[in-house]
C-alpha positions in Angstrom: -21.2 -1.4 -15.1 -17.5 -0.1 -15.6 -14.5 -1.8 -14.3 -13.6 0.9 -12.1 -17.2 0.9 -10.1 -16.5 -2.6 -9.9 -13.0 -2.6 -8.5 -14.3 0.4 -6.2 -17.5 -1.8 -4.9 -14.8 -4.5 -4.1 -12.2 -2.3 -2.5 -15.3 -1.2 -0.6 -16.9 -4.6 0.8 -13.0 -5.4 1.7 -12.7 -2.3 3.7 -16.3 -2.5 5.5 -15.2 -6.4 6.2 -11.7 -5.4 7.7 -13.4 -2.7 9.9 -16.0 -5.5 11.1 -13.3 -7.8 12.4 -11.4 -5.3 13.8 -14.0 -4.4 15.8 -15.2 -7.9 16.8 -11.8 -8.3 17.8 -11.9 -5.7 20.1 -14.8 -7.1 21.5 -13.5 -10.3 21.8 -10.1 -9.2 23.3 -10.3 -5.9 25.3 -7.1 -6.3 27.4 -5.4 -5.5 24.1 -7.0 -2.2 23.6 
């Protein structure tokens, strides 16, 4: 596997996990929204 597919995969996952919170934070606080 290259280091770029890698380093893509990663940014990836980090993204994915960012978006998740966000929107369990949303959940979890509405009155913000």
């Amino acid at each position: 596997m290259r280091q770029v597919m890698m380093i893509e995969y990663i940014a990836g996952a980090l993204v994915a996990v960012f978006i998740a919170a966000y929107l369990l934070y949303a959940l979890l606080r509405p009155e913000r929204f």
